[in-house]
Structures are given as structure tokens and as C-alpha cells.
MARTOR-995882 format. One record per residue (C-alpha): residue number from 1; residue in one letter; chain; z, y, x. Coordinates in Angstrom, 3 decimals. Layout:
<atoms>
{atom NUM, "A", "A", {Z, Y, X}},
...
</atoms>
This chain:
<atoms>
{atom 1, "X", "A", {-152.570, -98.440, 84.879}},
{atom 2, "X", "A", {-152.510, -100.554, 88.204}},
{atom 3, "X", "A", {-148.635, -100.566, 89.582}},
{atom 4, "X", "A", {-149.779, -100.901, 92.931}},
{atom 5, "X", "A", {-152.514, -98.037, 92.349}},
{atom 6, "X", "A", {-149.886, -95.400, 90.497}},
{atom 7, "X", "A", {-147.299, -96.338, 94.172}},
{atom 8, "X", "A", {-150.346, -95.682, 96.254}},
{atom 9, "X", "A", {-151.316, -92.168, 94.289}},
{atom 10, "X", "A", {-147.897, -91.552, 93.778}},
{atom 11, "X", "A", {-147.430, -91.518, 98.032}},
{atom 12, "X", "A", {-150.061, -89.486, 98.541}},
{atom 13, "X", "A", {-149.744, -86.998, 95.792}},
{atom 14, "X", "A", {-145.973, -86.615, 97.417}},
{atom 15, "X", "A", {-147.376, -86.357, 100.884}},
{atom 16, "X", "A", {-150.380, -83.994, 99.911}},
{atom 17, "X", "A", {-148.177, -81.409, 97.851}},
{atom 18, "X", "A", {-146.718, -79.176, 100.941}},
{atom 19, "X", "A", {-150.586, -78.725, 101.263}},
{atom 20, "X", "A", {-151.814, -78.172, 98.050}},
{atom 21, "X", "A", {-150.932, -77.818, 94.291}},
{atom 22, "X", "A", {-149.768, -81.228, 92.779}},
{atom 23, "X", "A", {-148.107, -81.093, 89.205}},
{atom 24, "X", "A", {-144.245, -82.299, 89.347}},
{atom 25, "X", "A", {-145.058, -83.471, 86.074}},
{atom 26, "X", "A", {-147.464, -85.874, 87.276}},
{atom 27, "X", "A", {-145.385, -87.112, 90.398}},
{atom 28, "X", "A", {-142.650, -87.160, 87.016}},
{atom 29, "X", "A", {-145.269, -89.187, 84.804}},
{atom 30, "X", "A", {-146.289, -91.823, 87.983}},
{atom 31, "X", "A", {-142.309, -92.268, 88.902}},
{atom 32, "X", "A", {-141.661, -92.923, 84.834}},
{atom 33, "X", "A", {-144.288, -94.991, 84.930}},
{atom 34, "X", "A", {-143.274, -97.183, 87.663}},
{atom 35, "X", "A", {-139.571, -97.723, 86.944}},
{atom 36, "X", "A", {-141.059, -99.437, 83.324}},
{atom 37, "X", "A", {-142.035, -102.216, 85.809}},
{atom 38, "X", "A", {-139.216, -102.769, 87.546}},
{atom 39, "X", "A", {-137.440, -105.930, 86.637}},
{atom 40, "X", "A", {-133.828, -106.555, 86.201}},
{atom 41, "X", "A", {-133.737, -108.178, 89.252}},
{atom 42, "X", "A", {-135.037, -104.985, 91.122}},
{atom 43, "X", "A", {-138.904, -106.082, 91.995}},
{atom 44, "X", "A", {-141.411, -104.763, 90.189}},
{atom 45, "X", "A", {-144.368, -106.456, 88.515}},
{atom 46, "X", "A", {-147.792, -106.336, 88.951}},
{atom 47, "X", "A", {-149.470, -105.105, 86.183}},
{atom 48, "X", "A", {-153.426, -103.939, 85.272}},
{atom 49, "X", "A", {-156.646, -104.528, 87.763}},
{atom 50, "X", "A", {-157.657, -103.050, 90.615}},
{atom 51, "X", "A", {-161.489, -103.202, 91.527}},
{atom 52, "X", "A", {-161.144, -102.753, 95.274}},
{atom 53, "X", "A", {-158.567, -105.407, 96.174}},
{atom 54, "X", "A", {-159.202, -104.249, 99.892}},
{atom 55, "X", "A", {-157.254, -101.035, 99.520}},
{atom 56, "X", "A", {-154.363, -103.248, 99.273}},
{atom 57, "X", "A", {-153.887, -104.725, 102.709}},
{atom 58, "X", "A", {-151.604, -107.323, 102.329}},
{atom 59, "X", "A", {-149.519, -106.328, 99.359}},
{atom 60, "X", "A", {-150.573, -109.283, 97.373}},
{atom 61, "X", "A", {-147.265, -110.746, 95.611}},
{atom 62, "X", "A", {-143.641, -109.529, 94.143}},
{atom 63, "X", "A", {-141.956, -109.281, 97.652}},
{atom 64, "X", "A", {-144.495, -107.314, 99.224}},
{atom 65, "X", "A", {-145.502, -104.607, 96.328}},
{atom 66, "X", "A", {-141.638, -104.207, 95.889}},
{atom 67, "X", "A", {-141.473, -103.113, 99.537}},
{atom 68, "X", "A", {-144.771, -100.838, 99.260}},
{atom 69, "X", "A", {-143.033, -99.036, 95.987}},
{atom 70, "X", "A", {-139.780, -98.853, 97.997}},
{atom 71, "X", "A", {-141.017, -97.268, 100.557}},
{atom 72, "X", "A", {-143.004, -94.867, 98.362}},
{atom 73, "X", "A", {-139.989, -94.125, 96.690}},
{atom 74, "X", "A", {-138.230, -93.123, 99.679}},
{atom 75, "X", "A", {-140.730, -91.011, 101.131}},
{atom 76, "X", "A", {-140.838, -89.337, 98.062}},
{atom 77, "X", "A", {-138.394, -88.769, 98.284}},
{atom 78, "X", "A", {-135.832, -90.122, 96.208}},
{atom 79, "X", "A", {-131.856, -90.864, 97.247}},
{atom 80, "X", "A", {-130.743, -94.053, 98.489}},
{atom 81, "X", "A", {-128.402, -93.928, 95.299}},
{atom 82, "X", "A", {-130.723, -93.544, 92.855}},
{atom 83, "X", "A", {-130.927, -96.529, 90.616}},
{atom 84, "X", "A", {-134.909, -96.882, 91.275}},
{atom 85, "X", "A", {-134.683, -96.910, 94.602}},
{atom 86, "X", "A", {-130.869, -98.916, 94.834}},
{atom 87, "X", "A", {-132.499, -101.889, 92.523}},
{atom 88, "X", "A", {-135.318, -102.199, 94.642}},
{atom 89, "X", "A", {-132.960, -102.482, 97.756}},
{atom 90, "X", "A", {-131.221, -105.361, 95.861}},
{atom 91, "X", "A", {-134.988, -107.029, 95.352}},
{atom 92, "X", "A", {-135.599, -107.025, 99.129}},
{atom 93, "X", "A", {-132.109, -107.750, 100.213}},
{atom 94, "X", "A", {-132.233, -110.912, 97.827}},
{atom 95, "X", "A", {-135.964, -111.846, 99.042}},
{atom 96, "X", "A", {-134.584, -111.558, 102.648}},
{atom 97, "X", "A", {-133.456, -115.030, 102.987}},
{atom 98, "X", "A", {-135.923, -116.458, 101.969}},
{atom 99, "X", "A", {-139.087, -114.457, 102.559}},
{atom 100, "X", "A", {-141.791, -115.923, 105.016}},
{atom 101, "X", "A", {-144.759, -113.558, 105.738}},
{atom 102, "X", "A", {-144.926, -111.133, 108.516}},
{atom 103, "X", "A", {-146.022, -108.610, 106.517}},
{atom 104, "X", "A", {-143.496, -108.767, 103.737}},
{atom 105, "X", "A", {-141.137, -108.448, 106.767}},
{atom 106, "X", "A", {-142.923, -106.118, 108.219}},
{atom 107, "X", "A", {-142.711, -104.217, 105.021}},
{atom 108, "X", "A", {-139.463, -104.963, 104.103}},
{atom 109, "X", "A", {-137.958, -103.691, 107.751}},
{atom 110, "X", "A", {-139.986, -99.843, 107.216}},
{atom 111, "X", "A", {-138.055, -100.079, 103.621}},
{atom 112, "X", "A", {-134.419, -100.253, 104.823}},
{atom 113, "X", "A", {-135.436, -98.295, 108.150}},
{atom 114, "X", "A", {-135.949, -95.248, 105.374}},
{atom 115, "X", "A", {-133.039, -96.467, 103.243}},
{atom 116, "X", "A", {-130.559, -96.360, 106.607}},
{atom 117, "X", "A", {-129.838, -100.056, 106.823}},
{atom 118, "X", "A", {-129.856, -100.475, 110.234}},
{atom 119, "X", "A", {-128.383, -104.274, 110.096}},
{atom 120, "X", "A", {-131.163, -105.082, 107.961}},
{atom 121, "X", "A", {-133.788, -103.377, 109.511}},
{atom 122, "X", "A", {-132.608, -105.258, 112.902}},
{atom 123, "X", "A", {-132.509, -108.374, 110.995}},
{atom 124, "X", "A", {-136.252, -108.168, 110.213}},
{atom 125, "X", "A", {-137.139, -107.001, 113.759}},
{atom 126, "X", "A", {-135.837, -109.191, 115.721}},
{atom 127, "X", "A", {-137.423, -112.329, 113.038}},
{atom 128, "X", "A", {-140.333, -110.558, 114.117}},
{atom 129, "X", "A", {-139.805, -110.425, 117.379}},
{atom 130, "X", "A", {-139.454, -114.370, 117.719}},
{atom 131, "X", "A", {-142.760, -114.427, 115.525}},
{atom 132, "X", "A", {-144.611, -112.249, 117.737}},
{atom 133, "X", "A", {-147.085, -113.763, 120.174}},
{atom 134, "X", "A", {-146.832, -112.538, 123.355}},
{atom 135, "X", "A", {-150.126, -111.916, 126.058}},
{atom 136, "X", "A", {-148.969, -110.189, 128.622}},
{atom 137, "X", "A", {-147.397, -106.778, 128.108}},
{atom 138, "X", "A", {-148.961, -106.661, 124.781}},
{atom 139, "X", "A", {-147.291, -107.889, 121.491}},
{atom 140, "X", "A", {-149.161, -109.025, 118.226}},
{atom 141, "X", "A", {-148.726, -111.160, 115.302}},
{atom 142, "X", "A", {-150.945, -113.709, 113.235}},
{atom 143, "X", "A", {-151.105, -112.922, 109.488}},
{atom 144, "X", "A", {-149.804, -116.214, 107.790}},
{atom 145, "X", "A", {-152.997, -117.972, 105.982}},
{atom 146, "X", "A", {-155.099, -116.133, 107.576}},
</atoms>
């Protein structure tokens, strides 16, 4: 398996099954799956290929794919207290200091926005906000790199 491809399925399936028939075993089997690649330290490792690197957007290192599972695991969804989800929190708040890309904040400030942590969430927003490049009344950012 792909651990950003079972998050992504995983999401959808979750999303999708008010609409139509999706095995709890399966959502069971994908969740399983994924907290086998969690790391002590919360983040989650990227393991197996994916042929369409595209699909990704930007989730392209630890920081970011821990976000994009957090968040799936929230909309899921599963508690703030459950030790999936509460590691993962401890992966972002610990790659807060030091994290540089506008998309892993972007990311990381949807994450605690689910998980209720306002002071975090406003933390990342407002970095954001001094990133953001300003035209007139619109707002945008430049991807780092890019």
C-alpha cells in the first residue's frame, strides 16, 4: 500500500458512506493500516509508490502527509483523544516551530481548526497572514520552490 493513497481513500470512503454502502471493515482495515505507520514521534511515514504523484498536491514530506492523515482522521471522524489522532497532534505541534512551507502551514492550521486548537490554528494564520502577498483587496501566497 501507498500511506498517502490508503489517507486519501480512507477520506473519501468516510465522506461517500452517508451516500452509499462502504464496508466499516474496510474504513477498519485502512485506519489499522495507517496507525502501523505512525512513528513514535506521532508523524507517519511514507511508505509504497504512487504512479500519479499529481494527485498529491503538495503533500510531499513527513510534516505535510502527517497533516493530510490528521485531518483525514478527524473528518472521519475520530476523537481528539484518541491516541491516533492525539500522536499526530504532538507531530504537528512539535513541527510547528520549525516548519517553513505555506502549505504545511496551511495544512497544519485546517488540522488543529478540526482538533479545536484555536491558539494554534491562530498561530498558523496569522504566519500566514504576514506571508501572504497582498494586490489589492485580493490575498494569495507563493508556493516555496516553486
Amino acid at each position: 500500500g501507498n500511506t498517502w493513497l490508503t489517507a486519501f481513500v480512507l477520506k473519501s470512503f468516510a465522506r461517500a458512506r452517508s451516500n452509499i454502502f462502504i464496508s466499516e471493515r474496510d474504513l477498519s482495515e485502512a485506519l489499522l493500516w495507517l496507525s502501523h505507520r505512525q512513528k513514535d514521534n506521532g508523524c507517519f511515514i511514507s511508505v509504497g509508490e504512487l504512479f500519479n504523484n499529481a494527485m498529491k498536491g503538495g503533500v510531499d514530506d513527513e510534516v505535510t502527509l502527517s497533516a493530510f492523515i490528521t485531518i483525514t482522521l478527524l473528518e472521519y471522524p475520530l476523537p481528539v483523544t484518541h491516541p491516533l489522532v492525539r500522536n499526530a497532534l504532538f507531530c504537528l505541534d512539535t513541527a510547528l516551530k520549525s516548519v517553513t512551507s505555506t502549505y504545511a502551514k496551511a495544512l497544519m492550521s485546517y488540522a488543529f481548526t478540526l482538533a479545536g486548537s484555536e491558539a494554534k490554528r491562530q498561530e498558523l494564520l496569522e504566519l500566514l497572514k504576514a506571508e501572504a502577498v497582498k494586490d489589492g483587496d485580493s490575498m494569495h501566497w507563493h508556493r516555496s520552490g516553486k
